[in-house]
C-alpha positions as a Python dict, from the first residue, in 0.01 Angstrom:
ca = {
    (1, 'X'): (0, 0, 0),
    (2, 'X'): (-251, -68, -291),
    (3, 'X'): (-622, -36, -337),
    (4, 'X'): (-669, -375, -246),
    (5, 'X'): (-500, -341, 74),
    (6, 'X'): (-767, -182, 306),
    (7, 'X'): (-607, -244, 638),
    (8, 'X'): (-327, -48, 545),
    (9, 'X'): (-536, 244, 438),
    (10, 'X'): (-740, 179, 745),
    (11, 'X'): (-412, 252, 963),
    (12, 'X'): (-285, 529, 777),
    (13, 'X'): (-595, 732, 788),
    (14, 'X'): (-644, 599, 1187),
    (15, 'X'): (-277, 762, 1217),
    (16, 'X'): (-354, 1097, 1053),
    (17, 'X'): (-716, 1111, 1241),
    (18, 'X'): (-499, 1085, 1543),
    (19, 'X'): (-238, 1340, 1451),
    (20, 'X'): (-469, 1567, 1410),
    (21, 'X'): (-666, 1534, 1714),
    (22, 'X'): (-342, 1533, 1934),
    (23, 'X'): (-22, 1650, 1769),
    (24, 'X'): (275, 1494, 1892),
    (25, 'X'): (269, 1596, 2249),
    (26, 'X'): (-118, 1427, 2307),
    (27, 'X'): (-187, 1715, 2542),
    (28, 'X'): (-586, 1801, 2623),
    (29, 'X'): (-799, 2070, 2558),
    (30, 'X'): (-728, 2248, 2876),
    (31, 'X'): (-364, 2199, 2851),
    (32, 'X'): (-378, 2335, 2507),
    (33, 'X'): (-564, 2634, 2605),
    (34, 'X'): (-307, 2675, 2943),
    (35, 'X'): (17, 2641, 2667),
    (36, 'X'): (-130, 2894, 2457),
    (37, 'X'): (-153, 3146, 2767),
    (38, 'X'): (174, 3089, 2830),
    (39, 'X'): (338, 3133, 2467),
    (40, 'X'): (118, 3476, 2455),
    (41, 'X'): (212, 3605, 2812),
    (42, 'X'): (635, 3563, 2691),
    (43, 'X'): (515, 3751, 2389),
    (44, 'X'): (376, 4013, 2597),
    (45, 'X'): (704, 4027, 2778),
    (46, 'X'): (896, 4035, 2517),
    (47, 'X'): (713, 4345, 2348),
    (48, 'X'): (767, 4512, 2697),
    (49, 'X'): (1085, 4422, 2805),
    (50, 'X'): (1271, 4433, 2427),
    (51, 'X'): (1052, 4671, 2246),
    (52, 'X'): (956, 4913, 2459),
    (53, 'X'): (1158, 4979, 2777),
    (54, 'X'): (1479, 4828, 2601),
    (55, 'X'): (1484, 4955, 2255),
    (56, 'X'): (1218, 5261, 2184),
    (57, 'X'): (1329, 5422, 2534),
    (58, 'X'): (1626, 5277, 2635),
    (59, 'X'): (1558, 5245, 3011),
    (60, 'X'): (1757, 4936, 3048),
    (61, 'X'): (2054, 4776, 2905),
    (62, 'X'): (1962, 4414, 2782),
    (63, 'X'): (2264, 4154, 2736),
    (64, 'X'): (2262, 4016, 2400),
    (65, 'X'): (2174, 3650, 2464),
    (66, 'X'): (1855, 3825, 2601),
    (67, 'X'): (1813, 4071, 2381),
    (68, 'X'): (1834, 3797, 2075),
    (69, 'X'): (1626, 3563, 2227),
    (70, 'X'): (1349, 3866, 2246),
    (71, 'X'): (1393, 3954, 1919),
    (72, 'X'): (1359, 3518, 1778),
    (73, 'X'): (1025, 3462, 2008),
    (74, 'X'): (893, 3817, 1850),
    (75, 'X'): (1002, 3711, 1478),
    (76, 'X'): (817, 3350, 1569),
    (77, 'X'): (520, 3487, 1708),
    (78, 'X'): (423, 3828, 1572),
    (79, 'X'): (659, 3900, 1265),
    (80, 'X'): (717, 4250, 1415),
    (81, 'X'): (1070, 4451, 1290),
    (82, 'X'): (1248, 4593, 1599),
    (83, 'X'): (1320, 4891, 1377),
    (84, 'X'): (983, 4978, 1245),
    (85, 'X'): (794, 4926, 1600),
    (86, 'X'): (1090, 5133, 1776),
    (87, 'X'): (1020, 5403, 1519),
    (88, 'X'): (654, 5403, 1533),
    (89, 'X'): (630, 5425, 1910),
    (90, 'X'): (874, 5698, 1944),
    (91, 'X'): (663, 5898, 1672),
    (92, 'X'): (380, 5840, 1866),
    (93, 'X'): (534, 6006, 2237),
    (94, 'X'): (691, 6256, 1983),
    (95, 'X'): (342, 6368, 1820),
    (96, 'X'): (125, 6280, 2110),
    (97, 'X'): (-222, 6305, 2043),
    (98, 'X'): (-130, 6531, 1783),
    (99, 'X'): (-125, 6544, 1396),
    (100, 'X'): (115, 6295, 1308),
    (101, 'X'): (46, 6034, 1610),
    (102, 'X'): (58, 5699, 1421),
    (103, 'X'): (-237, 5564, 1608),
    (104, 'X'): (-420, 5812, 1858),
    (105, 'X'): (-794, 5792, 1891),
    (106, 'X'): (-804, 6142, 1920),
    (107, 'X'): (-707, 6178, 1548),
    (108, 'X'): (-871, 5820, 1390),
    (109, 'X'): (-1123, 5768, 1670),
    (110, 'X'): (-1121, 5509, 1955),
    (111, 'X'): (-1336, 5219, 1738),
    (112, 'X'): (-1065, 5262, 1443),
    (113, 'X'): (-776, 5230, 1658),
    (114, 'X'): (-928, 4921, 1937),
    (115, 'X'): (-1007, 4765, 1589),
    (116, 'X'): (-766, 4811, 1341),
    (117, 'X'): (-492, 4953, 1536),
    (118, 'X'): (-258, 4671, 1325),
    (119, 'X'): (-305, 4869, 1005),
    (120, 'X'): (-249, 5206, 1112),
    (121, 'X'): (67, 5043, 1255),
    (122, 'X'): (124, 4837, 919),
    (123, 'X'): (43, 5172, 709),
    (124, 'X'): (303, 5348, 940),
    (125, 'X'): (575, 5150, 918),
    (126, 'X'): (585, 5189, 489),
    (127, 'X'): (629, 5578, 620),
    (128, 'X'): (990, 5582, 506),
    (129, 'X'): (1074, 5932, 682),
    (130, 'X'): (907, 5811, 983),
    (131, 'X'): (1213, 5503, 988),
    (132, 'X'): (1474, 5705, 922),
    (133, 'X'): (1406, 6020, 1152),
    (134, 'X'): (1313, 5729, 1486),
    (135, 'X'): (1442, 5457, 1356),
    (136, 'X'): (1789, 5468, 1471),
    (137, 'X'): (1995, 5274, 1710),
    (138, 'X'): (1831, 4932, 1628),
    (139, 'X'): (1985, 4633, 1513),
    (140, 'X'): (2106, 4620, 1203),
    (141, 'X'): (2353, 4296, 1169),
    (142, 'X'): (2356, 3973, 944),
    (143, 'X'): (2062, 3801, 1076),
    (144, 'X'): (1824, 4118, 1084),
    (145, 'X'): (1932, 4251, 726),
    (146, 'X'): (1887, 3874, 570),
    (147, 'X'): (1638, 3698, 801),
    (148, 'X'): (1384, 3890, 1039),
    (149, 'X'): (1372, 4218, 842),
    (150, 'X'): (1391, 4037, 509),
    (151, 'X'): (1157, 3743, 564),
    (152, 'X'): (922, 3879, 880),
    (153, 'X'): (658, 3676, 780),
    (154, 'X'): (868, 3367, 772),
    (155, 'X'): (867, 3328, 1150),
    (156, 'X'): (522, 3334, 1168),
    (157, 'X'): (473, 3076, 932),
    (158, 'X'): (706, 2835, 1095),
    (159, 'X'): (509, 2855, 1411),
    (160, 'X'): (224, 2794, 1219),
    (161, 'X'): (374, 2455, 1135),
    (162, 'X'): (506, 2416, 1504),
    (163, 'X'): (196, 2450, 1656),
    (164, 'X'): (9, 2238, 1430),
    (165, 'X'): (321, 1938, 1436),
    (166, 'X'): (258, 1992, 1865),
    (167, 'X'): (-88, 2005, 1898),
    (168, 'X'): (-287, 1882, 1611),
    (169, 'X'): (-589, 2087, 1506),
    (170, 'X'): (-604, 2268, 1816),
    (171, 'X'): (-310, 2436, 1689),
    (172, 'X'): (-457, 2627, 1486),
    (173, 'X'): (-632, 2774, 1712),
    (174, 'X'): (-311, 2821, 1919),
    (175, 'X'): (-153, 2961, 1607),
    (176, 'X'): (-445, 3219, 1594),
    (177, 'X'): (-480, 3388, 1915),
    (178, 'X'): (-104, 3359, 1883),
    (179, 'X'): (-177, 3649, 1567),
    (180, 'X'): (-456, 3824, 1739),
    (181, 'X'): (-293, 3888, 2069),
    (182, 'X'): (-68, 4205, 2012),
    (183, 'X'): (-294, 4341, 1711),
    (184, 'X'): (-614, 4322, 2026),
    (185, 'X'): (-359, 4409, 2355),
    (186, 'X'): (-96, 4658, 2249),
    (187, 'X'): (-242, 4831, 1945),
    (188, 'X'): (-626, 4793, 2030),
    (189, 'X'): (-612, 4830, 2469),
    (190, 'X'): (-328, 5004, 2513),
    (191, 'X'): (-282, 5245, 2202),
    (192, 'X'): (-686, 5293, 2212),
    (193, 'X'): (-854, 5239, 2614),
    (194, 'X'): (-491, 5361, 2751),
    (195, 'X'): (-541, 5723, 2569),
    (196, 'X'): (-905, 5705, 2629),
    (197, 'X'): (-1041, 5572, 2949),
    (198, 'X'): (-899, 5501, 3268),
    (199, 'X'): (-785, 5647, 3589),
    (200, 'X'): (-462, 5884, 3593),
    (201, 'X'): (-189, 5931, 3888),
    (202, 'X'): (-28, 6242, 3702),
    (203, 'X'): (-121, 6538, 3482),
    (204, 'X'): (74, 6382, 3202),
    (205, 'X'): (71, 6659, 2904),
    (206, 'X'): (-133, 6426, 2692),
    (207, 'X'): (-414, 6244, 2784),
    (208, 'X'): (-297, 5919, 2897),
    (209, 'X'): (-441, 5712, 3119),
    (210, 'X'): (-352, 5366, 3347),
    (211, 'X'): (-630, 5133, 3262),
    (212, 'X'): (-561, 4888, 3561),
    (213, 'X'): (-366, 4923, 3864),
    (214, 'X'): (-231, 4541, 3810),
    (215, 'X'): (-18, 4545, 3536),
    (216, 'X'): (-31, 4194, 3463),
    (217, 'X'): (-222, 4069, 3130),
    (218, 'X'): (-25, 4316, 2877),
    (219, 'X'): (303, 4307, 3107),
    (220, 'X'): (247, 4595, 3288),
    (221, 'X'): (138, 4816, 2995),
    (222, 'X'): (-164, 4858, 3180),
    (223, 'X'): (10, 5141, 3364),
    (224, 'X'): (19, 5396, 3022),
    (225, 'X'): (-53, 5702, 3167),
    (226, 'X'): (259, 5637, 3459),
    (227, 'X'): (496, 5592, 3139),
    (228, 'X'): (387, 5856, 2952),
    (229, 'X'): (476, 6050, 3286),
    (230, 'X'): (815, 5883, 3309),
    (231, 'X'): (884, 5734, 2958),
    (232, 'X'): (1204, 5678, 3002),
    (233, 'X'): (1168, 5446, 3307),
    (234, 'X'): (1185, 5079, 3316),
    (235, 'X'): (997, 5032, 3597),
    (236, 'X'): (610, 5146, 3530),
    (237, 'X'): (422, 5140, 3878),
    (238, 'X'): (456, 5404, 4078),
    (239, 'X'): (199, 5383, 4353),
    (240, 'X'): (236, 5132, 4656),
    (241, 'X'): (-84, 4955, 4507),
    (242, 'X'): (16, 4893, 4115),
    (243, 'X'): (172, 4630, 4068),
    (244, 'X'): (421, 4556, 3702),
    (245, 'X'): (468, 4276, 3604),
    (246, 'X'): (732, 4359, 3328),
    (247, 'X'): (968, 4500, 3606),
    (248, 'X'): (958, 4173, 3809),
    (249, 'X'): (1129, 3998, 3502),
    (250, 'X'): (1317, 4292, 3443),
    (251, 'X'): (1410, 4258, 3797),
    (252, 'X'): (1512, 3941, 3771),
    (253, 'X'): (1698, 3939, 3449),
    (254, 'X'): (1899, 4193, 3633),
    (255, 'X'): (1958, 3953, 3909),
    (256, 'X'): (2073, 3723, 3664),
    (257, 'X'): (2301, 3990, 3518),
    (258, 'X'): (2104, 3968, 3221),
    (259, 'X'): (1961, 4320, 3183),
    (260, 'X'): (2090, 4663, 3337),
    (261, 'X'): (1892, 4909, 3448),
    (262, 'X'): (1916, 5309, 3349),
    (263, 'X'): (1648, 5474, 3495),
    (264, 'X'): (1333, 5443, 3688),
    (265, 'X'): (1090, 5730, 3821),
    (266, 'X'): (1205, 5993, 4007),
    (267, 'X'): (1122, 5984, 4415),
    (268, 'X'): (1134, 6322, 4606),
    (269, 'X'): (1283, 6340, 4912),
    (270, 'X'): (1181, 6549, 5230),
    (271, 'X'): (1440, 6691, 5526),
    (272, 'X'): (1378, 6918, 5743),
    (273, 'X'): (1127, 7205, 5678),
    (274, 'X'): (1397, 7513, 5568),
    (275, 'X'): (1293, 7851, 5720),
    (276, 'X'): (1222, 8012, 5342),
    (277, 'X'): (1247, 7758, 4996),
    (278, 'X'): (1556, 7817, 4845),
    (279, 'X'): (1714, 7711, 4465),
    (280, 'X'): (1746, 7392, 4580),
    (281, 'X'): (1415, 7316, 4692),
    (282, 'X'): (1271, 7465, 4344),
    (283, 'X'): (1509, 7209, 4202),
    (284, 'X'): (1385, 6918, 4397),
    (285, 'X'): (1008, 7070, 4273),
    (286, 'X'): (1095, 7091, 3930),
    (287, 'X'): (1270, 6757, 3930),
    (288, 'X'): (954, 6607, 4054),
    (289, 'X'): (669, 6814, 3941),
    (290, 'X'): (414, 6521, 3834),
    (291, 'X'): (470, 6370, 4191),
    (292, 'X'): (432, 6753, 4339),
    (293, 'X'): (86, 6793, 4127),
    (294, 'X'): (-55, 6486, 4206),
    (295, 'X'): (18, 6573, 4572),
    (296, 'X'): (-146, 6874, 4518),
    (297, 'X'): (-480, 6696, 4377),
    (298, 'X'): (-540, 6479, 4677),
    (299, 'X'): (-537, 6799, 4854),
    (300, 'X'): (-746, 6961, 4644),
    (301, 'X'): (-1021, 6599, 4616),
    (302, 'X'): (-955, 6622, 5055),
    (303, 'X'): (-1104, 7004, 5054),
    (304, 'X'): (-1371, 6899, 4777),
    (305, 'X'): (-1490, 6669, 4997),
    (306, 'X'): (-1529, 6919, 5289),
    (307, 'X'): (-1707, 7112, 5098),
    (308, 'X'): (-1922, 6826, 4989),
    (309, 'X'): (-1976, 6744, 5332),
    (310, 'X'): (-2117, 7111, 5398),
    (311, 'X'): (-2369, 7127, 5171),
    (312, 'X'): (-2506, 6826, 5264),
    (313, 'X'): (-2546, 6904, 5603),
    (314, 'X'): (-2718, 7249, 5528),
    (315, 'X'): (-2938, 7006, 5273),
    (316, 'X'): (-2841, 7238, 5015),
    (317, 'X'): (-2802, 7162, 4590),
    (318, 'X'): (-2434, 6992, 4529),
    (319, 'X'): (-2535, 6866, 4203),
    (320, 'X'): (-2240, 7146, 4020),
    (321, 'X'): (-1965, 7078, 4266),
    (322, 'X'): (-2037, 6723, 4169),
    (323, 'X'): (-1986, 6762, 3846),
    (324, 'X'): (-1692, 6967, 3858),
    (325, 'X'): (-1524, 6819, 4146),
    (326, 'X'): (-1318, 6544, 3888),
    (327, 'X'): (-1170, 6843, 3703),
    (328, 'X'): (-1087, 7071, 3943),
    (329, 'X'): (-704, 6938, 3954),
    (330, 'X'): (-703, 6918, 3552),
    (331, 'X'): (-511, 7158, 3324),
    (332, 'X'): (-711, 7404, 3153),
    (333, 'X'): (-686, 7264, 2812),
    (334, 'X'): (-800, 6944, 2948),
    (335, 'X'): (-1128, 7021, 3140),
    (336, 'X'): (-1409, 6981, 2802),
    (337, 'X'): (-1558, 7294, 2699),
    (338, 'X'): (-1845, 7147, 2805),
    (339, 'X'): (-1814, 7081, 3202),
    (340, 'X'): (-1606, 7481, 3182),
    (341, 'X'): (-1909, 7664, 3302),
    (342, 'X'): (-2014, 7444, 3584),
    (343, 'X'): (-1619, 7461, 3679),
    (344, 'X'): (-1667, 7795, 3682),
    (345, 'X'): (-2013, 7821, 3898),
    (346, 'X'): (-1835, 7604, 4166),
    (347, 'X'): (-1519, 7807, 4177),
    (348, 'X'): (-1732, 8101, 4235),
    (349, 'X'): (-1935, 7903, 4495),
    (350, 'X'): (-1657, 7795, 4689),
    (351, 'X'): (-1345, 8028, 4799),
    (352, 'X'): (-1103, 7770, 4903),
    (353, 'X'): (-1147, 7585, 4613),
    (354, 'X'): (-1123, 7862, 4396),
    (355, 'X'): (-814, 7959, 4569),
    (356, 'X'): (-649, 7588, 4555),
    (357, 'X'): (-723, 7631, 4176),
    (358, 'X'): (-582, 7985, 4179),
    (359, 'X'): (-265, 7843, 4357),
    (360, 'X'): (-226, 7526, 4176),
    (361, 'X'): (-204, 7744, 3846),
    (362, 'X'): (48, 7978, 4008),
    (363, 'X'): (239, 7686, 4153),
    (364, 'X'): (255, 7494, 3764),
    (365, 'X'): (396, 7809, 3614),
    (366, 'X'): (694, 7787, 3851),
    (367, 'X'): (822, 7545, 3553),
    (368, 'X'): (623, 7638, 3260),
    (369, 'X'): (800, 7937, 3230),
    (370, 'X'): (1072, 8023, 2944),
    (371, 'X'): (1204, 8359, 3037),
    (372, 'X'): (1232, 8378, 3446),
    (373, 'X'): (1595, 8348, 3545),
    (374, 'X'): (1629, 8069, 3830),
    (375, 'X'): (1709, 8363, 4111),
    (376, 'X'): (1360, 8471, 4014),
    (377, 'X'): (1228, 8154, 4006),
    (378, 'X'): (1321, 8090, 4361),
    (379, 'X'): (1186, 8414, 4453),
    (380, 'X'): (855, 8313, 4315),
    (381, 'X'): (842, 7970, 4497),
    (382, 'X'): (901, 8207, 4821),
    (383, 'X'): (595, 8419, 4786),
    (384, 'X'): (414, 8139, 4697),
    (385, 'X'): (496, 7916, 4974),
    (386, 'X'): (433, 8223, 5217),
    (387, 'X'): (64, 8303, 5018),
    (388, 'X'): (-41, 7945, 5091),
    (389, 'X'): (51, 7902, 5438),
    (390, 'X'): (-80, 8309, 5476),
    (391, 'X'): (-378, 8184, 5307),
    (392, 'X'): (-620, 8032, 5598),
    (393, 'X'): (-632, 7742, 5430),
    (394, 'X'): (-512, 7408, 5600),
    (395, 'X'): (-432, 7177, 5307),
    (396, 'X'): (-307, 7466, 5119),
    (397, 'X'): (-54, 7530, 5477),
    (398, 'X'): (46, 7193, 5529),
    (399, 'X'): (146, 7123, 5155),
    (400, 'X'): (376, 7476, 5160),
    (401, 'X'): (540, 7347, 5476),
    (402, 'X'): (614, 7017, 5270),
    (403, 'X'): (742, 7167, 4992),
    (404, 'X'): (995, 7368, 5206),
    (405, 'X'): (1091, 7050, 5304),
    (406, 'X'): (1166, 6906, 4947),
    (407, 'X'): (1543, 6849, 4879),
    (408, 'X'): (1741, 6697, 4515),
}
């Protein structure tokens, strides 16, 4: 082609024009945007499923065609180390909201850890003790030493390329939210919202919370404050209403004898009602005290409401029970100075409340004690199983009776 040869120039540039507008696949917009969801929601999964249940927590076995594939798609699409993520997220349940958490917003602040929860993670991960004190059992053969440790930012580059050779222009764009997706969902939502705001099924000891009941968008990560209860579970949802979206693939990787499954959380289970509870009901109430305190909450919200009820029909001022009603079935150290006093004036207000509370606290240090031998233990659980159903209380009757029923 020369100078003098416009028609050729004319069909070259045409061709490139065209390239760029469609790639090689010619898709639309709206495809585009629909392939894009797709590549991020197997990204998602594979952050879930590989990452976190497989390799920081080991709740399930993966098989290694699975487990590889995982750890390609992640080198492609996020340039993430399995070592240095494993590492950092086990730092962060061992240092909880405490000094040391890589990336809490109770130490940096919710708007520096939604926003730049990728460096804290990045600034992490040079933390050599941090790598080798939680950095172990991760891979470590030929292809991690020379390829996805060595070059992680070569996988990201090659999609780069891929997307653009697919799509044209528009994938770029693909390319980006491609590099925006885990940096905004797992280190912005569910490192920042999912220790911030949200509702909570169990009086996890940190302050973790589930930020949606549908556990779809981040792969069922949605569902923090349930895994911070049960870490070590694969399965996240717990209540007949939450739904997890990571444990339906997990599900049916195991189906396809893919993935094994270790653990998932724990389920009490009720008999008949024993005449006095015994060693083996404490056991069953030990095994399953974040079930046995969240039962214990709905009690306590079912006799709030009562007393709720009662004012309003004597048309008398509930405006403190209001405000203390959402932390009446919190422990102490996580009620805010600030709502303490008005906790206080409703306790003082309200008997049965202030006994529930009274109880509740009695009932937690069946297993927050060090020193009691188990035969005392048991002993304990007796007189406090025959002070609540002594008590002239209903919900606080009922819920003794259940417990005697309780079995491991």
């Amino acid at each position: 082609m020369t100078a003098s040869d416009p028609g050729a120039f004319s069909a070259l540039l045409d061709g490139v024009v065209n390239f760029l507008i469609n790639g090689v696949t010619g898709a639309s917009w709206w495809q585009v945007v629909l392939i894009a969801l797709v590549l991020t929601h197997i990204t998602i999964a594979s952050v879930t499923i590989y990452l976190h249940r497989h390799s920081a927590h080991r709740a399930l076995d993966l098989h290694p065609i699975a487990a590889h594939f995982f750890r390609f798609w992640l080198w492609m699409t996020t340039g993430m180390v399995t070592k240095e993520w494993t590492a950092i997220h086990r730092k962060h349940h061992a240092k909880c909201e405490q000094e040391g958490d890589p990336h809490s917003p109770h130490i940096f602040g919710i708007k520096k850890v939604f926003w730049e929860g990728a460096e804290l993670y990045r600034a992490e991960a040079k933390n050599a003790d941090t790598m080798a004190r939680y950095g172990h059992n991760t891979p470590n053969d030929w292809i991690e030493r020379n390829v996805y440790s060595r070059y992680s930012a070569l996988g990201v580059s090659l999609m780069l390329i891929l997307n653009v050779v697919l799509f044209g222009a528009l994938g770029l764009m693909v390319w980006a939210i491609q590099m925006i997706w885990i940096p905004l969902t797992a280190a912005g939502i569910i490192n920042g919202i999912g220790h911030w705001w949200g509702y909570r099924n169990f009086e996890a000891v940190d302050g973790s919370t589930n930020v949606s009941p549908w556990g779809i968008i981040i792969g069922g990560e949605e569902l923090h404050n349930n895994h911070h209860t049960y870490p070590t579970s694969a399965k996240l949802s717990v209540k007949p209403y939450e739904f997890d979206i990571g444990w339906m693939y997990i599900s049916i990787l195991q189906s396809l004898g893919l993935a094994t499954v270790k653990k998932v959380p724990p389920k009490m289970a009720f008999g008949d009602v024993k005449p006095v509870a015994d060693e083996k009901t404490l056991e069953a109430i030990i095994a399953n005290r974040y079930e046995v305190m969240a039962g214990y909450a709905r009690e306590l919200r079912v006799a709030c409401k009562s007393e709720l009820a009662a004012l309003k029909a004597r048309q008398a001022d509930a405006s403190v029970l209001k405000a203390a009603k959402r932390w009446l079935h919190r422990d102490d150290d996580k009620v805010p100075p600030a709502v303490k006093p008005q906790l206080a004036q409703a306790r003082a207000e309200h008997p049965v409340l202030d006994k529930m509370v009274t109880m509740r606290e009695e009932l937690r240090a069946l297993w927050s004690s060090t020193n009691a031998t188990r035969e005392q233990l048991a002993a304990d659980l007796q007189a406090w199983c025959h002070r609540a159903e002594e008590s002239g209380i209903a919900a606080l009757r009922d819920f003794s009776i259940r417990l005697r029923s309780a079995h491991a």
